[in-house]
N, C-alpha and C positions, 0 to 999 in steps of 0.2 A: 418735725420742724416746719413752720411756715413761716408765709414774707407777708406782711401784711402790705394792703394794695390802698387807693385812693383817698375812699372812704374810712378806713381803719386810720387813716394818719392825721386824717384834722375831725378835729373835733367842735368847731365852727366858722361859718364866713370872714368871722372878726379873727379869726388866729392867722387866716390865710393872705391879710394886709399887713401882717408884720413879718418879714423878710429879717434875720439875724444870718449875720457873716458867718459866725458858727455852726451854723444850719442850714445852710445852702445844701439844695439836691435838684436834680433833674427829674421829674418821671414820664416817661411814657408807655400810653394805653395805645394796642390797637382791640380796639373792641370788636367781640364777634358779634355783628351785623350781617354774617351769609354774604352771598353773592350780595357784595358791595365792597364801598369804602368809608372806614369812619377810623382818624385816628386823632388823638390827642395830645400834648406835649404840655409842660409845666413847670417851669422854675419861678418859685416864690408866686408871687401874683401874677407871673405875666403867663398868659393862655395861651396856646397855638393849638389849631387843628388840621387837618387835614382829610380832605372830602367829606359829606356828611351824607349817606344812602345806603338804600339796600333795595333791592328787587325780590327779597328769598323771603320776606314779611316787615311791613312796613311797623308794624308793632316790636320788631328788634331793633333798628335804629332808635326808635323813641323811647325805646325802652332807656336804650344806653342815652341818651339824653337825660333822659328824667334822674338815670343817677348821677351824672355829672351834675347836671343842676343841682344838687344839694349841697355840693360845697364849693361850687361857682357861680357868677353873676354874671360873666363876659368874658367873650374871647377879644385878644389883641388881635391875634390871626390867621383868617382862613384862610388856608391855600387849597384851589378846586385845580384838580390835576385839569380833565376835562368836562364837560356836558352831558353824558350819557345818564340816564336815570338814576343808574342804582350806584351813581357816586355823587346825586345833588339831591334826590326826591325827598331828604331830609332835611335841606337846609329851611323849608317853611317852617319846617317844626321847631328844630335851631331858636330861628332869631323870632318867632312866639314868648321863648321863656328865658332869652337869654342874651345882651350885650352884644352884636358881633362890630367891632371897632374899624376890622379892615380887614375885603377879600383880596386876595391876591392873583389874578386869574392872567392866559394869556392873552395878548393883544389882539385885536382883530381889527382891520382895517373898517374905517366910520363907512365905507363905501358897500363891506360885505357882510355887516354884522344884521338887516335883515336875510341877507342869502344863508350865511352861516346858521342863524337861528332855523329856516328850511331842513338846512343840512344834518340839523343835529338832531333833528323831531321836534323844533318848538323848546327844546328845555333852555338851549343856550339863551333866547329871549326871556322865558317866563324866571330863570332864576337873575337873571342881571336886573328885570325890574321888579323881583323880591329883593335885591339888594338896595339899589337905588330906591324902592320906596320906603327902605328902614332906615336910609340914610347912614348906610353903610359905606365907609371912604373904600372905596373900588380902584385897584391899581393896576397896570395893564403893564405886564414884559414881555416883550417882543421889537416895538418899534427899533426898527434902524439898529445902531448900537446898543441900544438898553435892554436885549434878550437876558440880562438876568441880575439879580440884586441880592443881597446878603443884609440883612436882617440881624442884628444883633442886641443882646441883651446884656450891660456891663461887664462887657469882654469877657463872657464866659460862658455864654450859649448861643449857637450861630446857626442858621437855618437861610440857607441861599437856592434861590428858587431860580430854574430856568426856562424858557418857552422852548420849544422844540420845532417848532414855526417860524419862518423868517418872513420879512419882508421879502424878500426873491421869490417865495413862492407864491406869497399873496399877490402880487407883481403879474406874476406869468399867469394865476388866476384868473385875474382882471382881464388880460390880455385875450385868451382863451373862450373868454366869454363873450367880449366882442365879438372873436373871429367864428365864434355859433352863432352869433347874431342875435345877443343878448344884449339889451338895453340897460347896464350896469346903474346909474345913476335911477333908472323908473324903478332897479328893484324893491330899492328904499322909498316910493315916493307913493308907487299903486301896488296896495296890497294883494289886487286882482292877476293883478299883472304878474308878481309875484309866484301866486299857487299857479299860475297857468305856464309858468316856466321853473315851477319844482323839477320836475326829469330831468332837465336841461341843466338847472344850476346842481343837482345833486353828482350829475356826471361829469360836470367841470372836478367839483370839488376830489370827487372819488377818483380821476385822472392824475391827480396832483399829489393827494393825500393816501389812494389804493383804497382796492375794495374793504376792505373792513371797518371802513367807516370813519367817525371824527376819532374815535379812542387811539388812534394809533400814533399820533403827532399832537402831545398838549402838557401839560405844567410837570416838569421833575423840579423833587426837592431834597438835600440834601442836610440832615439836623445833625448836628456833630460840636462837641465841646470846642471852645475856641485855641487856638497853638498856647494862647499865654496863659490860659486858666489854671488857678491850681490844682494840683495834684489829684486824682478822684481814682472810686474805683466803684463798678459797675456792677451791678445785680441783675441777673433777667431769671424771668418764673412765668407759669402760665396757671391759669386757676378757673376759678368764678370770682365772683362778685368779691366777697371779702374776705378771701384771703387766695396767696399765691403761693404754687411750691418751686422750689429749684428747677428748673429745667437739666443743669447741668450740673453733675456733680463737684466740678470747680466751682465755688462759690464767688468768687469777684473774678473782673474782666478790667484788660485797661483798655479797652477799646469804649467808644459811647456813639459813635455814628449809625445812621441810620438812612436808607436810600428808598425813598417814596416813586415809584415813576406809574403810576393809575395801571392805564388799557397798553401802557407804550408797544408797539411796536418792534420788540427787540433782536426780532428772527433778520429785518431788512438791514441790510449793512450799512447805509449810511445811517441813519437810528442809534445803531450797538453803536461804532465811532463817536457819533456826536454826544452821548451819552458817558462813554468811556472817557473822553475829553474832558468833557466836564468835572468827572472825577478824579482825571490826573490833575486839573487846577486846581480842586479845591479841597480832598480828602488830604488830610496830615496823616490821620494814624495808617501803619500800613496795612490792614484790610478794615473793612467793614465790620459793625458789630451783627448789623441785622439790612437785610436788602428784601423789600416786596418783589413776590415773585409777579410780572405783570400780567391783566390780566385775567384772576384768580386760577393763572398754572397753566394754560390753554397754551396748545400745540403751536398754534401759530403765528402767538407771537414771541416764542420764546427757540434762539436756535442750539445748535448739537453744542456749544462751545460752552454756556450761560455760566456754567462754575468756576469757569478759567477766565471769563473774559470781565466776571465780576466777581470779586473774590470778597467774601463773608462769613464770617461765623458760623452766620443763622441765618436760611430763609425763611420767610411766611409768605401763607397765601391766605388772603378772607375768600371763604364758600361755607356752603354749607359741609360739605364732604372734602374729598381730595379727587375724585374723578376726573377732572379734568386734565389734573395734573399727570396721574396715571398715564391717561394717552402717550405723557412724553415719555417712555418705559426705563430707557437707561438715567435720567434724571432724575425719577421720583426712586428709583431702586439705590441709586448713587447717597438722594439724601436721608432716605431713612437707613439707609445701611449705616452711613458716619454719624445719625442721629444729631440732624441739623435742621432739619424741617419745622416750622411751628405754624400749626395751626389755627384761626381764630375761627373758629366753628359757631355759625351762629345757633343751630341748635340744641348744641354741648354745652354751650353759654363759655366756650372756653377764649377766656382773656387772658391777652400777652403784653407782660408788665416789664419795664424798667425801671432800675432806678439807681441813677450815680450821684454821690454823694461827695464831699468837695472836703 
């Protein structure tokens, strides 16, 4: 028995503009892209993705491009958790061959977004003006009260994104930088000036946000059928390319959620809260279908609690291996034991599909 996957179900561009109420389904890819992140989502025409990179071979992300490209033309919506290489080093390839209508990224204060770019190695600038120069509508959650939005598709597919950044800390940032006796307004103005106070702006930022970098604080998503939708029930399989087998010998699920959180941070305790929060506002069904392990499994960001404090069906992790995961010994023993782990291996070529159907 197999589940046939992306490509298997359309048969051309022109079948994929015509949406029938009796044929309503959801699917989601996360494609293995190795150490990175690249994920997909789909009901009817409307696209969403989520991160688009890889660091384990730039020829696996593109690859998975190229076959999405054949029975898409555009995405609605990217959502870039954060900055780091190998969850953005694809989006030039992306928007080359393909539509992207609107990224959905966190906010960053007009004051720190040359510092931030420092901070992040250059990617946070070079990919914002790959967006802005494709004339990509770019939306920014964070400011003030507007840390996060919900996104919906005729009340029956919903996908609510949050920053994990606040204004308070951007705040104390700013403040911080004065009191090193950084000239906050010249960071943006002289690019000299700038590289000559990288150390300086890199240590504000890593005082606020912790040594591990920008990855630990930036864009959670949450994709999950809407409370009023109808009735559905849920497929997931792992495979290649064209075609998928059961993962689990239950064949349907009523569960269809899905919790994206990148590099997050999830060992620090305010992080796990503010995340966990998030999920008591806005998860209906009572657990998850599938939650990213953050990260790709690494020790530290993930703490001794991770299965009780987010509770899922299924974890995955994109790498190429599971090694890192390993590290965490009682976690990675916990989930292959209950055989909950799923893998997007990018050089197994192993893809992890969904599909709920209405």
């Amino acid at each position: 028995m197999h589940l046939y996957c992306w490509s298997d179900m359309a048969k051309s561009k022109e079948e994929l503009m015509e949406v029938r109420e009796e044929d309503m389904r959801h699917e989601r890819f996360i494609f293995p892209v190795g150490q990175g992140g690249f994920a997909g989502e789909r009901i009817g025409n409307y696209v969403v993705a989520f991160d688009c990179g890889s660091i384990s071979s730039t020829s696996m992300v593109e690859s998975c491009i190229d076959h999405v490209n054949r029975e898409i033309d555009h995405v609605d919506l990217l959502f870039i958790s954060h900055f780091d290489n190998d969850h953005v080093n694809g989006i030039r390839y992306l928007l080359s061959y393909t539509t992207v209508k609107k990224a959905v990224v966190s906010w960053i204060p007009q004051e720190l977004r040359a510092a931030y770019g420092v901070y992040t190695n250059g990617a946070y600038t070079a990919t914002m003006g790959l967006l802005r120069g494709d004339n990509v509508d770019v939306e920014e959650i964070g400011e003030e009260e507007r840390d996060e939005k919900t996104y919906d598709i005729r009340k029956i597919w919903e996908w609510i994104a949050k920053s994990m950044m606040t204004t308070a800390e951007f705040n104390k940032i700013m403040a911080n930088m004065r009191a090193a006796g950084i000239d906050v307004p010249k960071l943006t103005s002289d690019p000299f000036y700038l590289e000559n106070q990288k150390e300086n702006v890199n240590a504000v930022f890593k005082d606020e946000f912790g040594a591990k970098g920008p990855n630990t604080k930036g864009l959670i998503m949450l994709s999950q059928k809407c409370a009023g939708a109808p009735k559905s029930a849920t497929v997931i399989g792992i495979g290649c390319w064209r075609r998928c087998w059961p993962f689990d010998k239950r064949e349907f699920f009523d569960e269809t959620s899905c919790l994206y959180v990148g590099d997050a941070d999830l060992k620090n305790k305010a992080n796990n809260k503010l995340v966990k929060d998030f999920l008591n506002n806005h998860r209906w069904e009572q657990l998850l279908l599938m939650m990213q392990i953050p990260h790709h499994g690494s020790q530290y960001n993930i703490g001794s609690q991770f299965e009780t404090d987010f509770l899922a069906r299924y974890y995955y992790v994109n790498d190429i291996d599971t090694k890192r995961l390993q590290k965490n010994v009682n976690l990675f023993k916990s989930l292959t034991s209950q055989k909950n782990l799923m893998v997007s291996r990018g050089l197994c070529k192993d893809l992890i599909w969904t599909m709920t159907r209405f």
